[in-house]
N, CA and C of each residue as an Amber inpcrd file, in Angstrom:
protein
   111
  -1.3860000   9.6240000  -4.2130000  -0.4400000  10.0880000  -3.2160000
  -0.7880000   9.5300000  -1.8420000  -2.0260000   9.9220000  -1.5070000
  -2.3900000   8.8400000  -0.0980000  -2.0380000   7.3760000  -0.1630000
  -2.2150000   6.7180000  -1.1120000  -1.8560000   5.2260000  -1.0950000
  -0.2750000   5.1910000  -0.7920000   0.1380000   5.8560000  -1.1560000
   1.8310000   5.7630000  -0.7520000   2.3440000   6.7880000   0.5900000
   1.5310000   7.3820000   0.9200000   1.3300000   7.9550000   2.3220000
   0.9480000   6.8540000   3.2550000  -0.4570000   6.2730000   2.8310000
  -0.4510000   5.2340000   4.1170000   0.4740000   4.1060000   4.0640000
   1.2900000   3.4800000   3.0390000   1.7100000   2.5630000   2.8070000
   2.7000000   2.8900000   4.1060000   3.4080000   4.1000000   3.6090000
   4.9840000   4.5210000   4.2330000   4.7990000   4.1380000   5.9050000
   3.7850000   5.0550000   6.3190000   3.0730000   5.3380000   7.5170000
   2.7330000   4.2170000   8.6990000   2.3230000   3.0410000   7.6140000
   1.8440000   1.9300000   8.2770000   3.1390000   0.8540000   8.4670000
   4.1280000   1.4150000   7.5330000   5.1870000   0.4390000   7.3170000
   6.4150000   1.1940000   8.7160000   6.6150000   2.1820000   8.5790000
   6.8120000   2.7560000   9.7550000   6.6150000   2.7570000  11.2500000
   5.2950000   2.9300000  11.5080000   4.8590000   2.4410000  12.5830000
   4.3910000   1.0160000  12.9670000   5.1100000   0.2730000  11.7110000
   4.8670000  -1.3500000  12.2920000   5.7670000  -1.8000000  12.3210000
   6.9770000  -0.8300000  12.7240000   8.5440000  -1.8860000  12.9500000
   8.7100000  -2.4520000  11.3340000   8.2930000  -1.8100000  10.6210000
   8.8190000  -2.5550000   9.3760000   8.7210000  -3.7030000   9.2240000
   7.3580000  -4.4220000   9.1000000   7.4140000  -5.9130000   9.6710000
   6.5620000  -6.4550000   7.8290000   6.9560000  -5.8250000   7.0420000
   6.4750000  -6.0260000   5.8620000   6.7360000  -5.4470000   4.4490000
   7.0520000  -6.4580000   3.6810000   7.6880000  -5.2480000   2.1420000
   6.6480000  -4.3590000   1.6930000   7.1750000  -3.3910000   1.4780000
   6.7390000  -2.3200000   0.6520000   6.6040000  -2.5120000  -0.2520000
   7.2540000  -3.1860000  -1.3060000   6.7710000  -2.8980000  -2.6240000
   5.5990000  -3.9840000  -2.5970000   5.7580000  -5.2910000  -2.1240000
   4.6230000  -6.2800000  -1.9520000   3.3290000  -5.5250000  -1.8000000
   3.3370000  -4.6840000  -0.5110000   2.2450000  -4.0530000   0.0380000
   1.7370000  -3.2180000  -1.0300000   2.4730000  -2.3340000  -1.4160000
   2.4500000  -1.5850000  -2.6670000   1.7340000  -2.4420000  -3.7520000
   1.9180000  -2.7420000  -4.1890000   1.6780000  -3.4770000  -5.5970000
  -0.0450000  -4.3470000  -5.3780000   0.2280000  -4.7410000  -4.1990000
  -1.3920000  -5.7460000  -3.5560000  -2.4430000  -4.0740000  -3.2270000
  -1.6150000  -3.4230000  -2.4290000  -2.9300000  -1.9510000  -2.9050000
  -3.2340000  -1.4230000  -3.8260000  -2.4420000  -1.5490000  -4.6350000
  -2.1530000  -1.0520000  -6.3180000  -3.3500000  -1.4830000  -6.9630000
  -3.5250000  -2.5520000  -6.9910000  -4.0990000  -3.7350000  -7.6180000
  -5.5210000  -3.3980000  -7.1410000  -5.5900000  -3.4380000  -5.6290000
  -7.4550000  -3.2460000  -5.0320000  -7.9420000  -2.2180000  -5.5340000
  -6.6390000  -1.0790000  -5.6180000  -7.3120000   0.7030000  -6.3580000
  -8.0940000   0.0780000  -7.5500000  -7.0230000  -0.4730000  -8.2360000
  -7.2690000  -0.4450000  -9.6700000  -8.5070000  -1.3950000 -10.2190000
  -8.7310000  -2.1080000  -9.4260000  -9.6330000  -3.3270000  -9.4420000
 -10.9930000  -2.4740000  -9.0300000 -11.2990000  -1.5470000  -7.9080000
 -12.3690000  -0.7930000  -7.8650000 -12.3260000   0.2840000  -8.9850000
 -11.3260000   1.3960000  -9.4330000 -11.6710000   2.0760000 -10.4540000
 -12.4050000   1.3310000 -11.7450000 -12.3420000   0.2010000 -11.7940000
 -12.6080000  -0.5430000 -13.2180000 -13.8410000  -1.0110000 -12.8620000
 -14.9930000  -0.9470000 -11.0660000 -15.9180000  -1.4440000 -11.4720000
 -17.0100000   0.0750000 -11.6210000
């Protein structure tokens, strides 16, 4: 839930200067890449 809290948050207060789901999916990935070590 935080990962899509800060996503919103940061995408918000940055003028929207970046996709979401891109952003989404590239944090997605770092979570998931540390749960697995």
């Amino acid at each position: 839930t935080s990962l899509v809290q800060g996503v919103a948050i940061r995408w918000t207060l940055g003028a929207r200067g970046f996709s979401l789901v891109d952003e989404g999916v590239r944090l997605l990935d770092v979570q998931v890449g540390l749960l697995r070590r």
